[in-house]
C-alpha positions in Angstrom: 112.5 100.9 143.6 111.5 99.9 139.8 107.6 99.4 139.9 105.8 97.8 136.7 103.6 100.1 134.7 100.7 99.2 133.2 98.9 101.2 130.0 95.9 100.8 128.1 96.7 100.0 124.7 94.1 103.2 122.9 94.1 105.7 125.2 95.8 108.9 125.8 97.4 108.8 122.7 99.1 112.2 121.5 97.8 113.6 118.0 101.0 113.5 115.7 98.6 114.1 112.3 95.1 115.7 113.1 93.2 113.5 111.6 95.9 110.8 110.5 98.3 109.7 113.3 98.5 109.7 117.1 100.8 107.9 119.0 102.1 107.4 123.2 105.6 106.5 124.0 107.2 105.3 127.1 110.8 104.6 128.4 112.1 101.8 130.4 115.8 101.3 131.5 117.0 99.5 128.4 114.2 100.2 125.6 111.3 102.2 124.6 107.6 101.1 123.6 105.5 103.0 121.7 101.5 102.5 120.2 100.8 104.1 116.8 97.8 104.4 115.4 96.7 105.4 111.8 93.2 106.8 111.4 92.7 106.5 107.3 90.8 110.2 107.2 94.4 111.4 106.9 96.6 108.8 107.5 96.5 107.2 104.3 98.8 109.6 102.8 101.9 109.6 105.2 104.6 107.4 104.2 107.5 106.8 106.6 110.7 108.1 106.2 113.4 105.5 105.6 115.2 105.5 109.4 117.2 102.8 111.2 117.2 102.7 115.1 118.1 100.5 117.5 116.4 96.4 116.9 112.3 96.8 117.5 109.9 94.2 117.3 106.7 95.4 116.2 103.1 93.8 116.7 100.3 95.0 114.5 97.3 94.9 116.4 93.9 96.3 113.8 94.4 97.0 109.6 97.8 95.9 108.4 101.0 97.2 106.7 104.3 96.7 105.2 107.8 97.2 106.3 110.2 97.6 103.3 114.6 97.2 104.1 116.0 99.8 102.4 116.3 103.6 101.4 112.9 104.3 99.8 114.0 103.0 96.0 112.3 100.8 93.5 113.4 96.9 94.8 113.3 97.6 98.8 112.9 93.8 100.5 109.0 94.3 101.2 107.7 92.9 104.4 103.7 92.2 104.7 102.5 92.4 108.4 98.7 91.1 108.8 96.4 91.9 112.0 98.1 89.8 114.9 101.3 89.1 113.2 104.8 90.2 114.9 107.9 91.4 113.2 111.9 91.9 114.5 113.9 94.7 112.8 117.3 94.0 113.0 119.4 97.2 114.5 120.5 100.0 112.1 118.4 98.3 109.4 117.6 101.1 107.6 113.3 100.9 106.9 110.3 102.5 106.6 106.6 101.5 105.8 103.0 102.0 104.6 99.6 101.3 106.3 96.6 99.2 105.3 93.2 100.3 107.2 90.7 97.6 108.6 87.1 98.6 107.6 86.6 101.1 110.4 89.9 103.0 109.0 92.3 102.3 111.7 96.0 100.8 111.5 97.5 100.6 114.7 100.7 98.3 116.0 103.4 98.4 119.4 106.8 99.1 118.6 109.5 97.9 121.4 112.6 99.4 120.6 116.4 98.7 122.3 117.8 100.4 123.4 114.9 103.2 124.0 114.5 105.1 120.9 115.1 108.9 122.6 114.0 110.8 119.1 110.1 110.5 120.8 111.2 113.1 123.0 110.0 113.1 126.5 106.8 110.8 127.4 104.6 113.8 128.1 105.3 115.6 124.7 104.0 114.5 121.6 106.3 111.8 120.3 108.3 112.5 116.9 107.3 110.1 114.1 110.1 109.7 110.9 107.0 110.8 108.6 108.6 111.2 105.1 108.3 115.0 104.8 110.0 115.9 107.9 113.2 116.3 108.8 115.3 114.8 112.0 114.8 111.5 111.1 118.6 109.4 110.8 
């Protein structure tokens, strides 16, 4: 029988970036959730690959940052997210985005994707992240 699970928003997360990103990641049936977190020592300097996925809604939870529609070019439909604001991707959107740090350096939002975004990998591996200089990202 399904059973609710319940996680603690900063903890256990897996170090993507030393220094820069670290993330968790788990499935349900239908969709994925996952908690990023940006420390500026190192984060500052990874941009997101432009990527499309199934629709997420993402919550930015400490700093800030901007989601930008589009392939990466000059005149991508920037989207400004502020601590406690929420935004919904529409599916196959192709996006990708850059982080503003609070004072003590940390960027950090929850990412719900449908249906679960499988590209993390499995939940007790450290997740993949569409960073711009790596490849496997759609």
């Amino acid at each position: 029988m399904p059973k609710c699970r319940v996680f603690a928003i900063d903890h256990n997360l897996k170090e993507v970036v030393a220094d820069g990103l670290y993330m968790k990641h788990m499935f349900g049936e239908s969709m994925s959730v996952a908690v990023v977190k940006f420390v500026e020592t190192a984060g500052k300097n990874l941009p997101a690959k432009a990527h499309n996925h199934g629709e997420e809604a993402s919550l930015q939870f400490s700093g800030a940052c901007s989601v930008f529609e589009g392939m990466g070019v000059s005149g991508d439909r920037e989207n400004v997210m502020e601590q406690g604001d929420a935004l919904i991707i529409p599916a196959e959107l192709m996006h990708y985005g850059s982080n503003r740090f609070e004072p003590e350096g940390i960027s950090m939002r929850l990412n719900v994707v449908t249906p679960a975004r499988k590209e993390y990998g499995a939940e007790d591996t450290v997740p993949y992240y569409p960073l711009a200089d790596r490849e496997g990202a759609k």
